[in-house]
N, C-alpha and C positions, 0 to 999 in steps of 0.2 A: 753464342759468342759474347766476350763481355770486352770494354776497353777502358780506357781511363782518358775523363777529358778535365784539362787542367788550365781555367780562365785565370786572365791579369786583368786586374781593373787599375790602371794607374790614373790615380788620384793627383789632385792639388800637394796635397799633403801626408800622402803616404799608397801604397797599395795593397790591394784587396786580393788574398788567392783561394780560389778555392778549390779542389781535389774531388770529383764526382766519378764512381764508377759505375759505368751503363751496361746494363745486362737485359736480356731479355724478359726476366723477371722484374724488374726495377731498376730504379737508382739508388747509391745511399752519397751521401756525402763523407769522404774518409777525413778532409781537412779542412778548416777554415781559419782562414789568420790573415789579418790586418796588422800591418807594418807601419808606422809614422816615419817619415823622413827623419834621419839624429841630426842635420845638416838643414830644416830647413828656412834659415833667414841669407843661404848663401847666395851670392848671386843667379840671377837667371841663366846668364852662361853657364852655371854649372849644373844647368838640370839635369842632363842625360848622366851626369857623374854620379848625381844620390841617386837615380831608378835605377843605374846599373849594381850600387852597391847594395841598394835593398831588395833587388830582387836576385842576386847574388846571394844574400844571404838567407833568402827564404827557398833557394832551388836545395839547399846546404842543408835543409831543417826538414823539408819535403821529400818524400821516394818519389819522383816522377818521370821515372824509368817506364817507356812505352807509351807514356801518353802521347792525347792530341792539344795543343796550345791553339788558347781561342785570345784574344788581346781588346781590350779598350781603351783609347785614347784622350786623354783631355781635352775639352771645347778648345783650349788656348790656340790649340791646332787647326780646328775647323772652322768651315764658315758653311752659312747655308744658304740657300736662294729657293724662290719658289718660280717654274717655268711653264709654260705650255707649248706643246708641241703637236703638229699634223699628223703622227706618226702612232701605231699601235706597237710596233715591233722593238723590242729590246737592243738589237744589232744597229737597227736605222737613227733610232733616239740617240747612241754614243756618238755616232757619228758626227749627227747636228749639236750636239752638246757644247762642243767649243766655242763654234757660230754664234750660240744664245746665249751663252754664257758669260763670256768676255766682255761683252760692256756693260757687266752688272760686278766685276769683280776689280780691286785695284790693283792686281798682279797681274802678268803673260798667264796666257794658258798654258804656256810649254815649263812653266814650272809649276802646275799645281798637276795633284791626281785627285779626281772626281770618280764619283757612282752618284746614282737615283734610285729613290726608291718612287713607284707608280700609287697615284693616291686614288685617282679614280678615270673611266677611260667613257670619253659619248663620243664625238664626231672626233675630237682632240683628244690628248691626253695630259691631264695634268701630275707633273714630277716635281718629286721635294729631290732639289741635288745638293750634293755632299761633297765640300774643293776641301783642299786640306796641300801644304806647300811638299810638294815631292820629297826634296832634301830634308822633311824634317819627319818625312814617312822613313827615308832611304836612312835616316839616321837611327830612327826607332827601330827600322831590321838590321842595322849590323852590331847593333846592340844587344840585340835577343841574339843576332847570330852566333856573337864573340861568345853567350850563354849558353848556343848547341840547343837553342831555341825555335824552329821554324813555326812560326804561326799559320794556320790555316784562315782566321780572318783576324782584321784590325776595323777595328769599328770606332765610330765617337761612341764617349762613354754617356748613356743615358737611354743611347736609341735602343738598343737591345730590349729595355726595361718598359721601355713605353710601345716595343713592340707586344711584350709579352701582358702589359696591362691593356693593350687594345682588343688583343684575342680572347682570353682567359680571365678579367676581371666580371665579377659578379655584376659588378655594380653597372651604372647606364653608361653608354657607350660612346656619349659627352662628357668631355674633362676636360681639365689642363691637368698636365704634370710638368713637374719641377724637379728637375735633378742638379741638387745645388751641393755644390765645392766649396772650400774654404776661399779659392780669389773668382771662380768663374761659376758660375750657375745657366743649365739649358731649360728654356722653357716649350714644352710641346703642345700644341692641339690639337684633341683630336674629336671627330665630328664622325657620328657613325661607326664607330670600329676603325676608320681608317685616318694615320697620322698625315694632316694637314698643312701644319707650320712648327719648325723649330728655329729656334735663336736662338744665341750664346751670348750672355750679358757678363761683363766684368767690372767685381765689386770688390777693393780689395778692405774696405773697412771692416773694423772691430768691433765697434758698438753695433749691438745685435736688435736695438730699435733702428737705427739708420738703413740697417742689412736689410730687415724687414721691409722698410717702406720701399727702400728700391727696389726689390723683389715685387713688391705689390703693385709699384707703377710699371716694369717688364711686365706681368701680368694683363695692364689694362693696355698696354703696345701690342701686344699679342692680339686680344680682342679686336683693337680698330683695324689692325693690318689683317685680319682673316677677313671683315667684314670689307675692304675694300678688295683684295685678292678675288674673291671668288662669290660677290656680288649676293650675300644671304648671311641672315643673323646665326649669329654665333650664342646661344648660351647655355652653358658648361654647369651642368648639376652640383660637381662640387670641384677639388681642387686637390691633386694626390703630391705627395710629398715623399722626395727619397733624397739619403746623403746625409752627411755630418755637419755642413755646414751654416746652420744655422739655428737658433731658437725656436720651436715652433709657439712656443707661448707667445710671443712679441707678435709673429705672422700670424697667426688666428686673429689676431686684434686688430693688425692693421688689413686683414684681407676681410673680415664682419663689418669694417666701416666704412670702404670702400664697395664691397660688392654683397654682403649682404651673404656670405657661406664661408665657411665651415675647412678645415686643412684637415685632410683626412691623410694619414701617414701610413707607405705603402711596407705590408709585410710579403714579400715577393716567393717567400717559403711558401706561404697560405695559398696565395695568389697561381702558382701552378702545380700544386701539390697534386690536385687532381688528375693533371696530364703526366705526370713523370711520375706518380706514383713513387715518390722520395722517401728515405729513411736519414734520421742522421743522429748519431750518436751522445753530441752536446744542442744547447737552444742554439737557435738559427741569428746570425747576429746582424737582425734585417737594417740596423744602422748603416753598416760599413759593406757588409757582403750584396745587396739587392740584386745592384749590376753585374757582378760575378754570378751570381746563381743565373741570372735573366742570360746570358751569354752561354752558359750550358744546355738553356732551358733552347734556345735558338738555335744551336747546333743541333742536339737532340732530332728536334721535332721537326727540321729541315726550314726554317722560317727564313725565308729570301731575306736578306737587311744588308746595308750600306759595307761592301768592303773594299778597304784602301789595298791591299793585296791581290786584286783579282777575281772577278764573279770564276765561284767553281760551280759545273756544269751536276747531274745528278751521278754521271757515270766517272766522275774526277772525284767526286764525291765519295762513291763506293770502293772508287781504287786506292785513295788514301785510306778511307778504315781497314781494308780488308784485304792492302796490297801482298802481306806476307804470306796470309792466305793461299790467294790466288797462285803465291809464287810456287808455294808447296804444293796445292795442287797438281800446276802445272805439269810441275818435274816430275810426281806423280803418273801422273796421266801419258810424257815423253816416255818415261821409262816400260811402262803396259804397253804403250804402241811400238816401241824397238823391241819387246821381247815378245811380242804378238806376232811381227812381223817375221823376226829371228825364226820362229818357233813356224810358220809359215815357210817358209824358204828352206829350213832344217826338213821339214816332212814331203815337201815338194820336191828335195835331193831323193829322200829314199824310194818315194815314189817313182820319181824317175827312172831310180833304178831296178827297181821290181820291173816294171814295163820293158826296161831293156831287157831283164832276162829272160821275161816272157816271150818277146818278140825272138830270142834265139833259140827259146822251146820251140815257138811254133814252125821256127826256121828250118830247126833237125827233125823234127817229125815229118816235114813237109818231103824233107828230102831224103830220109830212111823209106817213107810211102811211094817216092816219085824220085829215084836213085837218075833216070834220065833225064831229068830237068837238071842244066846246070844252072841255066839263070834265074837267080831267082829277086823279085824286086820287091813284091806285096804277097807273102806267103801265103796268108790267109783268103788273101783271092784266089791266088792261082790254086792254093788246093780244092777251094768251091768249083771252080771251073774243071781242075781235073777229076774230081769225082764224081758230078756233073755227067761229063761225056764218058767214065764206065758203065754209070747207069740206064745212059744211052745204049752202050754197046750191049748189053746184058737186055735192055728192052726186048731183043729181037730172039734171045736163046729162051725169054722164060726162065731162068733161074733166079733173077730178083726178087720174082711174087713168091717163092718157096725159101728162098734165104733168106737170114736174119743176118744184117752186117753185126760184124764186131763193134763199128762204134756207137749201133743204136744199144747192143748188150752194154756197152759202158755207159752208156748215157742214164740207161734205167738204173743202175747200180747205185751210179751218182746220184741222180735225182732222188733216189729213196732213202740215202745216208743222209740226215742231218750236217749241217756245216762246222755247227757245234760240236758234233760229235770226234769223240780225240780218236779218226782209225788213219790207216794208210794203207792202203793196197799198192801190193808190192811185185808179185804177181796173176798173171792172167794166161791160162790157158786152155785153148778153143779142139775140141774133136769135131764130130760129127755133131753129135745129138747130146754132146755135153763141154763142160767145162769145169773148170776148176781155179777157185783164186784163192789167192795165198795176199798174208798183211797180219800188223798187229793194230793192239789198240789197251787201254788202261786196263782194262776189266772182263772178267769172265761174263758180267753182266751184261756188257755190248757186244760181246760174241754173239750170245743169246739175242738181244734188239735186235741185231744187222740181219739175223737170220729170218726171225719174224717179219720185219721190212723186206725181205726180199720175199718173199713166200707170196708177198703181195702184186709182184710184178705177174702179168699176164703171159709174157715171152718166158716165165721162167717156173720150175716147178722140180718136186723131188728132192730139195736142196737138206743138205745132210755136212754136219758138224765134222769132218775128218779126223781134224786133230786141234786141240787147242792146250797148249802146255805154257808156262812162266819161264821166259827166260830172263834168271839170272844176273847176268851182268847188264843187264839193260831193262829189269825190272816190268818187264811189257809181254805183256797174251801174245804169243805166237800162234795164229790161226789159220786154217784151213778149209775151205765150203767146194765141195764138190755138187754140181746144180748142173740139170738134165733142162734139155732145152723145150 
């Protein structure tokens, strides 16, 4: 099975798309294109106005017929906090989320929507949670909606990236990363493979020595707030860098003066190339695209991460990729079982009535043998019972032990004709010390069997071909076996 899954990185200042189709052989990348806002010095009120028209015009420029939408959000929107809680279970932590939550934030709970991701779990469990203001979630889905857009997750844009640099990066499993925008920039840390602390810093300067240093002092806020959070030094091998907005020339210089390493800039193509087993057609444009790829890269691989839409379950999971599937199936499957059934019920009529006419065979034989019996209710018994008490009666003359009934002579008849075999006997009739049966059958050849096979019975002997001729209009051996008892 292959699908198409089709991430939005929306940016400060423009968005990121890119086109991945996931087959069981691999991935390749079909599209990637970075958009700048044409609009953007207009006011803030009019933001959702230029995502809608630029990503209006990139659905326009794109086939993304069938795909799945995965979406990222800008910091402007998020905020984060770091909590602990008594609890190990997923269901119980949402619960108390509010509770713990609320007097660290300066909004109602009942207008924000939150998730957590779990950073490490001993008697407590420590959560990075994720508030972001409802109406401006609910604004960002009727927005993709008005585009015939459902998203399956909305996530802040960075995490996805620093999810996939925490699992899959070569390098040590101490960092910060940096996912910096033209006015907001998120800073990560992470300790052991698993993401720590994130902030959202907002910087709307130009000068790209200014941008740096404040970037560099978020940095060293990061460092003292982890060492106070969670009571153990923090230090970070080196320093990973993603995003368009900023110099990294300036930041090398002021992050070597300050701490003493090195900005190492993330190529997120490299980075999970190994796990997705990726192809793509043009260079990877790890500038602009990261987040978008890292968002594919998370869906993909099932990687739990922060969504403003809804945790989906594994089995919501599979029923969105594969619900058409399923449906086909189904109907499939409905269809085999009503003509199963059909076809059941259709052979259960005929049957029926074979049985019925069996049952008025045995009726009229019963009663051509036993013309005195008028009642008759279980034929097949009463003719056991009346043949029964002749045999009784014949006990006491001796003529049973020297007679041969007629229906043991048919019994053996039967019993020696194959079932397979195409005959009918048609007549039967009994002398003293002989008889003679009459019937057709396909072939001169089974005249000849039938005869051999009887020759075999014990009760029978002498048996001799009388007559066997083709008749004609019904293309069938007419035969004759005259057999001496």
């Amino acid at each position: 099975m292959s699908r198409k899954i089709f991430s939005i990185d929306i940016r400060d200042n423009g968005i990121s798309a890119l086109l991945v189709e996931n087959t069981l052989k691999g991935n390749r990348i079909h599209t990637q294109l970075y958009v700048p806002y044409s609009d953007i010095n207009e006011a803030p009120e009019n933001n959702l106005n230029r995502i809608s028209k630029t990503l209006s015009g990139i659905i326009k420029e794109i086939n993304v017929t069938g795909a799945e939408y995965i979406v990222s959000i800008s910091p402007e929107f998020v905020s984060y906090r770091n909590l602990q809680v008594p609890f190990k279970d997923r269901k119980k932590i949402r619960q108390v989320l509010p509770f713990e939550l609320e007097p660290t934030l300066p909004y109602p709970m009942d207008d924000l929507t939150v998730d957590f991701q779990t950073i490490f779990q001993t008697e407590k469990t420590d959560i990075l949670v994720s508030a972001a203001k409802t109406s401006e979630i609910l604004a960002i889905i009727n927005l993709l909606d008005e585009l015939n857009i459902t998203p399956y997750i909305i996530t802040p844009a960075g995490f996805s990236s620093v999810l996939c640099l925490s699992k899959f990066s070569e390098s040590d499993n101490d960092f910060i990363f940096a996912d910096v925008d033209e006015k907001f920039t998120t800073v990560f840390a992470v300790l052991s493979g698993h993401v720590h602390i994130a902030r959202s810093f907002y910087s709307k300067t130009a000068d790209p020595e200014l941008k740096a240093k404040k970037l560099c002092q978020n940095i060293l806020q990061i460092n003292a707030a982890f060492e106070s959070l969670f009571i153990r030094d923090f230090e970070p091998s080196k320093i990973l860098l993603s995003g368009n907005g900023i110099d990294t020339e300036f930041l090398n210089r002021e992050i070597e003066n300050s701490l003493g390493m090195n900005v190492t800039p993330v190529d997120m193509f490299k980075e999970v190339n190994s796990k997705l087993n990726i192809d793509c057609d043009h260079q990877f444009d790890s500038e602009n695209m990261n987040n978008a790829l890292s968002l594919v890269a998370v869906e993909i691989l099932g990687i739990r991460t922060i969504n403003f839409f809804g945790e989906r379950s594994i089995v919501k999971k599979y029923w969105e990729e594969y619900k058409t599937d399923f449906i086909k199936t189904g109907l499939i499957a409905a269809f085999v079982f009503v003509l199963a059934m059909f076809n059941v019920l259709f052979e259960a009529h005929f049957l029926q009535k074979e049985v019925n006419q069996l049952n008025r065979q045995i009726a009229f034989i019963f009663q051509s043998t036993f013309p005195d019996v008028t009642k008759i209710i279980d034929p097949l018994q009463q003719m056991k019972v009346s043949v029964g008490q002749e045999r009784e009666k014949n006990m006491f003359t001796g003529e049973i032990e020297d007679e041969i009934l007629n229906i043991e002579i048919i019994n053996e008849i039967s019993s020696r004709i194959p079932k397979e075999q195409d005959v009918e006997i048609t007549n039967f009739v009994r002398g003293d010390n002989s008889l003679v049966i009459s019937g057709n059958t396909d072939s001169f050849n089974n005249v000849d069997d039938i005869k051999g096979r009887l020759e075999r019975a014990e009760i029978l002997k002498n048996i001799t071909i009388s007559s066997a001729n083709l008749e004609k209009s019904t293309n069938r051996i007419q035969f004759k076996l005259k057999i001496d008892l």
